[in-house]
N, C-alpha and C positions, 0 to 999 in steps of 0.2 A: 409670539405675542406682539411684537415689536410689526412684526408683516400684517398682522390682523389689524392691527392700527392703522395702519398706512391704508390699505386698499378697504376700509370702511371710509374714511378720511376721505379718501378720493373718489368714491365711489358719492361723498355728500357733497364734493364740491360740484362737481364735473354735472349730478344733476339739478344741482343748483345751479350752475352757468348756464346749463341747457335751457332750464325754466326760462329765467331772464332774457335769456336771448330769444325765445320763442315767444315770449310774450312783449315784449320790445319788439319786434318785426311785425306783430302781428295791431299792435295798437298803435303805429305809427303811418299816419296814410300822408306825409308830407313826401316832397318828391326826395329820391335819395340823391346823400351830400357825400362828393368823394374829398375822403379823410385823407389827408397826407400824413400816412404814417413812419413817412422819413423823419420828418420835422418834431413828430408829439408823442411816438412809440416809446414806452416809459419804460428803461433795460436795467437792470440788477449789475451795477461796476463788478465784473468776474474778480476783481481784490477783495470787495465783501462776501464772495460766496462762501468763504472758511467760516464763517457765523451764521451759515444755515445748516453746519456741517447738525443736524440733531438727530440725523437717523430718518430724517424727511424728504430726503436729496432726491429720491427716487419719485415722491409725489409731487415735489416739488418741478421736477423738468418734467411729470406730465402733465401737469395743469399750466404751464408755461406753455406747451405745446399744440393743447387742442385751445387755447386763448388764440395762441401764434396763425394756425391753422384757420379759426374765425374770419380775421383780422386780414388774411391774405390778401393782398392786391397784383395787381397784374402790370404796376409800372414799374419799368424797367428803367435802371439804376444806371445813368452811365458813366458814372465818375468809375474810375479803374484803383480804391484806395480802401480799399477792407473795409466801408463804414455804412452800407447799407441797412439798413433797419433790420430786416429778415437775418440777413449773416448774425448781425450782434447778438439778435436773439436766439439764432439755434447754438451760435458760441457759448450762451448762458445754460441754455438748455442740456448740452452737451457736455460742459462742464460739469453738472451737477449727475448726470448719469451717464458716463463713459461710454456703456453699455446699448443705449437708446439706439437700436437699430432703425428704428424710421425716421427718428430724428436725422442720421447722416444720411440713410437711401432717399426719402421724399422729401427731407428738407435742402438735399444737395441740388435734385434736379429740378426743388422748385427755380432756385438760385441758378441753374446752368439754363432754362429751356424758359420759366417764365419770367424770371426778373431779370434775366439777360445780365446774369453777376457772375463772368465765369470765375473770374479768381476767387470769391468767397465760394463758390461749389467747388474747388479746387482745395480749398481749404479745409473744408469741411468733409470730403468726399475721404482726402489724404487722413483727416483727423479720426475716422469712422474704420480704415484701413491699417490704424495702429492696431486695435483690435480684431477686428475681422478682415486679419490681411489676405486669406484666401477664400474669399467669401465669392461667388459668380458674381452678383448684382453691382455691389459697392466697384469692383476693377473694372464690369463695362462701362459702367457711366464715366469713372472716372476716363477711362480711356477716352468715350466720346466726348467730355467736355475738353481733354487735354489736344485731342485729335484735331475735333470739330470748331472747335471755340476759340481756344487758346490758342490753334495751331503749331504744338507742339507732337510733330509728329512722333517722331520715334520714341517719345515718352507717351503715347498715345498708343501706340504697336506694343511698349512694354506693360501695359494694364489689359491691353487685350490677348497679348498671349497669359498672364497671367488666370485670365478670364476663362482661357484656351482649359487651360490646366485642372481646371475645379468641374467635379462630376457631373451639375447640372447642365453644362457647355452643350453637352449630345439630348438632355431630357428636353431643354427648350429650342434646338435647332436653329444655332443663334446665325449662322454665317459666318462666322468667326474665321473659321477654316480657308471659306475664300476670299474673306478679305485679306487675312495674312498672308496668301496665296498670292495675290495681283496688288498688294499694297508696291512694289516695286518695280510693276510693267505696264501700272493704270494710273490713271490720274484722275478718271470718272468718282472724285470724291464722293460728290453729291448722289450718285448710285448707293453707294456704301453706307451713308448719313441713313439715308432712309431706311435700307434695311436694317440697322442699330437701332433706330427709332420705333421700328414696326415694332421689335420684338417688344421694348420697352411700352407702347401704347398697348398692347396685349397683353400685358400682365401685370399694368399699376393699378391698382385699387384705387387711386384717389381718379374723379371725377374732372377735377377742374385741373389736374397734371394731365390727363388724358386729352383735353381739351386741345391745351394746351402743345401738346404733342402731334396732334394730328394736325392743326394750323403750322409747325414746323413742315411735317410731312408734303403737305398739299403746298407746302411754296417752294418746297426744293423739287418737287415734280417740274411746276411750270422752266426750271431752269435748266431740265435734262435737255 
């Protein structure tokens, strides 16, 4: 009874959000204002979230989410101190549903690839890995933002053999195999980048990570 509640609940908010958002885009012809949602993104203190505990946790970090998703911007955070807007909010979100698989896959690499936040995708990748520690997706990325990013190599090599390990390794023909292979006789990073990235732009479902993914692609080309 208690699940019927919930996903009627969210099924009235989410097409309520939709409405308003489509109809606000759609009746406003002034030119668009870009929001700094560093400064004005309005986040739930993770010490009050024990007082949403109502059995709503789960509607709760998905309406948080497809808000969060909205809301997406594309600037990149360069301060190096866990406090980006997006982080704080998948950490709320996360909090409130351990479980939330795309919260840690697509909200990690928003954070590694378009807001250029590796330690908060590190964070959040690691956090998604308590539970789903043998999961393929969550240890490639983690690997390639530890690898690629952070430049943490051989904690980079340790998510990708992990990666190695889990059965979809051989179903998506990741490369895995020769990067582990030449990770110690190559240096051709940027080779390797890209093929980590290909596989990931072929199989994310979000648009504007895809986007995003292929402008990584095409600039680590021009540096082969």
């Amino acid at each position: 009874m208690i699940k019927i509640k919930e996903n009627v609940l969210f099924l009235f908010f989410l097409i309520t959000l939709l409405f308003l958002h489509g109809v606000t885009s759609n009746s406003i012809k002034k030119d668009p204002v870009k929001y700094d949602y560093q400064k004005h993104s309005i986040n739930i203190k993770r010490d009050h979230l024990r007082y949403l505990n109502i059995g709503l946790n789960n509607f709760f970090s998905k309406f948080l989410w497809i808000s969060t998703v909205l809301n997406l911007d594309t600037i990149h955070y360069k301060k190096k101190d866990l406090n980006s807007w997006l982080f704080l909010k998948l950490s709320t979100i996360t909090d409130l549903d351990p479980y939330f698989y795309d919260a840690f896959l697509y909200g990690g690499q928003y954070l590694s690839i378009i807001k250029d936040d590796p330690l908060g995708a590190e964070a959040i990748f690691k956090k998604g890995l308590t539970n789903y520690k043998n999961d393929f997706w969550l240890n490639l990325n983690t690997g390639y933002n530890a690898f690629f990013e952070l430049k943490k190599k051989k904690e980079g090599v340790f998510y990708y053999t992990k990666a190695l390990e889990a059965t979809e390794s051989t179903k998506y023909n990741s490369h895995l195999p020769f990067f582990l292979t030449h990770y110690f006789i190559s240096k051709d990073n940027n080779f390797k980048a890209i093929q980590i990235l290909k596989l990931s732009y072929k199989n994310s479902r979000d648009p504007n990570l895809k986007e995003a993914i292929l402008k990584k692609i095409n600039k680590l080309k021009k540096s082969l």
